[in-house]
PyMOL CGO cylinders between C-alpha atoms (Angstrom):
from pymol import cmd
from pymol.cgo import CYLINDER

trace = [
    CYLINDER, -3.80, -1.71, -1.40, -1.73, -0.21, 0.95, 0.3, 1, 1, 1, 1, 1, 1,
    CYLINDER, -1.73, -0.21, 0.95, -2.61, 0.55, 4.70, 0.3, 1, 1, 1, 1, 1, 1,
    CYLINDER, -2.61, 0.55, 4.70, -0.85, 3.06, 6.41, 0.3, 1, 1, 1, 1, 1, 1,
    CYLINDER, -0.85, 3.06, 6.41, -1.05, 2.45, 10.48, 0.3, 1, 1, 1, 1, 1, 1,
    CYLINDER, -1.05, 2.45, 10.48, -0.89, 4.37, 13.78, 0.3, 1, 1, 1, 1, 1, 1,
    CYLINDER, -0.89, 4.37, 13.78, -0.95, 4.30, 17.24, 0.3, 1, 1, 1, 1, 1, 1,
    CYLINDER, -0.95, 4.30, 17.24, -2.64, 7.42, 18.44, 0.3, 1, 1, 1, 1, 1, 1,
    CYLINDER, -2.64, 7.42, 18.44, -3.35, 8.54, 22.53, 0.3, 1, 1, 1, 1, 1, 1,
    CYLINDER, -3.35, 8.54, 22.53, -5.33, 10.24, 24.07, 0.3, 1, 1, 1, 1, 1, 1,
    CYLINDER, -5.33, 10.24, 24.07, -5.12, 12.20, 27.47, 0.3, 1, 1, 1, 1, 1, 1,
    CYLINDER, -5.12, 12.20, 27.47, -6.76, 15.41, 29.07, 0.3, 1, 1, 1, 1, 1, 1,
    CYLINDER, -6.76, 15.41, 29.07, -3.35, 16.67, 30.24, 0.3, 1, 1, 1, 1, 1, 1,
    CYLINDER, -3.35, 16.67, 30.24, -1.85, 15.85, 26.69, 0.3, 1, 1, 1, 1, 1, 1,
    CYLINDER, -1.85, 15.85, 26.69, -4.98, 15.74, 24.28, 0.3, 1, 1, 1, 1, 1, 1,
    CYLINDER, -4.98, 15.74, 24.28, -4.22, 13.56, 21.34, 0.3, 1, 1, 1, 1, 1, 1,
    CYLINDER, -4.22, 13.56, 21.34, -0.69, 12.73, 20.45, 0.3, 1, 1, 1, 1, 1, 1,
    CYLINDER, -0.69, 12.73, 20.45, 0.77, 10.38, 17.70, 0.3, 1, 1, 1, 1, 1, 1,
    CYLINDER, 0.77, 10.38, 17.70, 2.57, 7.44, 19.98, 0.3, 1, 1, 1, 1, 1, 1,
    CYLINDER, 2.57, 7.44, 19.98, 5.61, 6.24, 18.08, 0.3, 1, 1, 1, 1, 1, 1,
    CYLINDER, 5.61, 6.24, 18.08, 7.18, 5.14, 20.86, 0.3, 1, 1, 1, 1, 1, 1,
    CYLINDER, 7.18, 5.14, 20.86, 4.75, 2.49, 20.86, 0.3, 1, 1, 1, 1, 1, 1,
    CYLINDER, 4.75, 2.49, 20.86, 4.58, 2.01, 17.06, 0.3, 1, 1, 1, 1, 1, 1,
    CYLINDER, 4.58, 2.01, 17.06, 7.98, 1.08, 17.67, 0.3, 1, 1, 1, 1, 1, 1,
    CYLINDER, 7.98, 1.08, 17.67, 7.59, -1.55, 20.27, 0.3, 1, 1, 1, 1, 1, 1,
    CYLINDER, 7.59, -1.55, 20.27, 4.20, -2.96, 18.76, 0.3, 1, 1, 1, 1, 1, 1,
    CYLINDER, 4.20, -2.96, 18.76, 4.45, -2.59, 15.08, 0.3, 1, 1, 1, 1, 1, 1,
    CYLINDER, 4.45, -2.59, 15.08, 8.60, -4.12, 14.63, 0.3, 1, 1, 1, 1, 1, 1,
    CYLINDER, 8.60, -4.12, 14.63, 8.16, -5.50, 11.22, 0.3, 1, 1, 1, 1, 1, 1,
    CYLINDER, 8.16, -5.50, 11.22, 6.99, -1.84, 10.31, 0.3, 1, 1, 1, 1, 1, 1,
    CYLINDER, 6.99, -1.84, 10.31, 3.58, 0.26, 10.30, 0.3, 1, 1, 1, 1, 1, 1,
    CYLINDER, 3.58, 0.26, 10.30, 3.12, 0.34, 6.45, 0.3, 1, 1, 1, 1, 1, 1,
    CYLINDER, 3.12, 0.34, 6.45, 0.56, -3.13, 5.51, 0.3, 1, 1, 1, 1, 1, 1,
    CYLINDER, 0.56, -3.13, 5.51, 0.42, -4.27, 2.30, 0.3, 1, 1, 1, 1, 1, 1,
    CYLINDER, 0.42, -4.27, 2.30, -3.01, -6.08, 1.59, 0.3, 1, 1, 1, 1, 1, 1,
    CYLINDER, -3.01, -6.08, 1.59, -2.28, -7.99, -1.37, 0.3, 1, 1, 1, 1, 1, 1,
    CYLINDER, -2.28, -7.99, -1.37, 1.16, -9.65, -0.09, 0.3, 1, 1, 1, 1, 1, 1,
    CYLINDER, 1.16, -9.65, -0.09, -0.24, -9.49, 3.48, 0.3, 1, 1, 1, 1, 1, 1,
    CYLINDER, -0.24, -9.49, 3.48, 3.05, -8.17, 4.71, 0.3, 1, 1, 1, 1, 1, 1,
    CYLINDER, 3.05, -8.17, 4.71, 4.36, -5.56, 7.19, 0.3, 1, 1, 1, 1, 1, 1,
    CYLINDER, 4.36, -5.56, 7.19, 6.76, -2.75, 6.06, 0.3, 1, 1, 1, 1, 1, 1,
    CYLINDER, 6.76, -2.75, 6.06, 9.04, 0.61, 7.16, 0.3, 1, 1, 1, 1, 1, 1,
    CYLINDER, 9.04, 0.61, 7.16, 7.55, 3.41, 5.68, 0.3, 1, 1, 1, 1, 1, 1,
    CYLINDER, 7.55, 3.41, 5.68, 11.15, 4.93, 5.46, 0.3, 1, 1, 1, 1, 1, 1,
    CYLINDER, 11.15, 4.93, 5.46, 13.19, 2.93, 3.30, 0.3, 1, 1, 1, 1, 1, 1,
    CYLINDER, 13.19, 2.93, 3.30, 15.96, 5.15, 3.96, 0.3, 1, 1, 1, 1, 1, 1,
    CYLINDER, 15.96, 5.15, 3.96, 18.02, 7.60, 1.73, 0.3, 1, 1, 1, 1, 1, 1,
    CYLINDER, 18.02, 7.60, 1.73, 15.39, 10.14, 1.71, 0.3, 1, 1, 1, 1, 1, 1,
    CYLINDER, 15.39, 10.14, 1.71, 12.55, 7.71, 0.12, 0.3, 1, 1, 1, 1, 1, 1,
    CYLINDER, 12.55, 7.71, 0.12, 9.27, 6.84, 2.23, 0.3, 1, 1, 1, 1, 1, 1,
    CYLINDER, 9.27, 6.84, 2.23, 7.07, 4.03, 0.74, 0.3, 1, 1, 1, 1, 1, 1,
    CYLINDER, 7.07, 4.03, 0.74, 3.82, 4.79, -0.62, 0.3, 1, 1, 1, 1, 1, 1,
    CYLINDER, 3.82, 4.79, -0.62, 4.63, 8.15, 0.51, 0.3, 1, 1, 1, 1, 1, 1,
    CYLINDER, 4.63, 8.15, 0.51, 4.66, 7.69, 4.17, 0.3, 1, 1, 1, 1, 1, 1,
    CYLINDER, 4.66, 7.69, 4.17, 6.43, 11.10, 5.09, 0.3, 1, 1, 1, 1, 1, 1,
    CYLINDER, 6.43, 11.10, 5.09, 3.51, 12.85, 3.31, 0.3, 1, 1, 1, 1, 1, 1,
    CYLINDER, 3.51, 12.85, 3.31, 0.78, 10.56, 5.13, 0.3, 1, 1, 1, 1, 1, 1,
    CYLINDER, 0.78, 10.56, 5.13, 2.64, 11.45, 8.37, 0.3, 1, 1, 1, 1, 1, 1,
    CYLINDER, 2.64, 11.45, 8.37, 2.49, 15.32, 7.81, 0.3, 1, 1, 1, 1, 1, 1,
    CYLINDER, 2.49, 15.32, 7.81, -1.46, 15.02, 6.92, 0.3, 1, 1, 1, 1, 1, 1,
    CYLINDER, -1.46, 15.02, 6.92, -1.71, 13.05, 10.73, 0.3, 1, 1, 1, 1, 1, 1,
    CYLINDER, -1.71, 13.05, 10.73, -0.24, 15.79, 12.48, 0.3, 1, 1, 1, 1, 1, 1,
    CYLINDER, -0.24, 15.79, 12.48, -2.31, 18.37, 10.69, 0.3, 1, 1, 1, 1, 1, 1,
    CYLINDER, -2.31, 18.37, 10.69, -5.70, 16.14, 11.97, 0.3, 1, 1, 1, 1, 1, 1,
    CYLINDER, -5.70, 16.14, 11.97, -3.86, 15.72, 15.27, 0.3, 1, 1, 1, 1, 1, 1,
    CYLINDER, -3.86, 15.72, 15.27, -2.99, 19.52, 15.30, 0.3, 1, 1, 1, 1, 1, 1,
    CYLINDER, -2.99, 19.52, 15.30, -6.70, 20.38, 14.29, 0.3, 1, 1, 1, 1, 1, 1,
    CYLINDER, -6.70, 20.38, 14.29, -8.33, 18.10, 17.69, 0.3, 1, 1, 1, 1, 1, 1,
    CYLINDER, -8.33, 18.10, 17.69, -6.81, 19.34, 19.79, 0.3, 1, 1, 1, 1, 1, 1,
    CYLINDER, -6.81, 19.34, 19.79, -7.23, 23.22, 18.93, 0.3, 1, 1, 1, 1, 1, 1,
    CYLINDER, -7.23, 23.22, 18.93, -11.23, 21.86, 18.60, 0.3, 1, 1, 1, 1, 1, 1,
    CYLINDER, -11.23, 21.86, 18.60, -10.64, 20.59, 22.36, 0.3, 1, 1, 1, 1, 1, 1,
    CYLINDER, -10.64, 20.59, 22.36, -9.63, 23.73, 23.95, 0.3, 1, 1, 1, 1, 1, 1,
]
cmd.load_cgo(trace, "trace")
């Protein structure tokens, strides 16, 4: 199975945002876990291609992330 992972924050000035700043810094072998290997990967493999796709899983954040915060106003 594969385990798509994300650092999401939280502040009344901001509301909730999608940190990838601190994906970056936390998650360097890459945000993507794989639980039968039990290893770490980059969701963008590069040339256009996302693994297990990660660009789609990304979009549907954003949408939930777009959604709280309009419920928060």
């Amino acid at each position: 199975m594969i385990e798509h992972h994300f650092i999401i924050t939280y502040s009344k000035e901001r509301g909730w945002e999608w940190d990838t700043d601190s994906e970056a810094s936390r998650y360097q072998e890459g945000t993507v876990w794989d639980t039968e290997s039990e290893s770490w990967s980059m969701g963008y493999l590069g040339d256009g291609e996302y693994l297990d796709d990660d660009d789609l899983v990304g979009e549907q954040l954003g949408t939930i992330l777009e959604i709280a915060n309009s419920a928060s106003k």
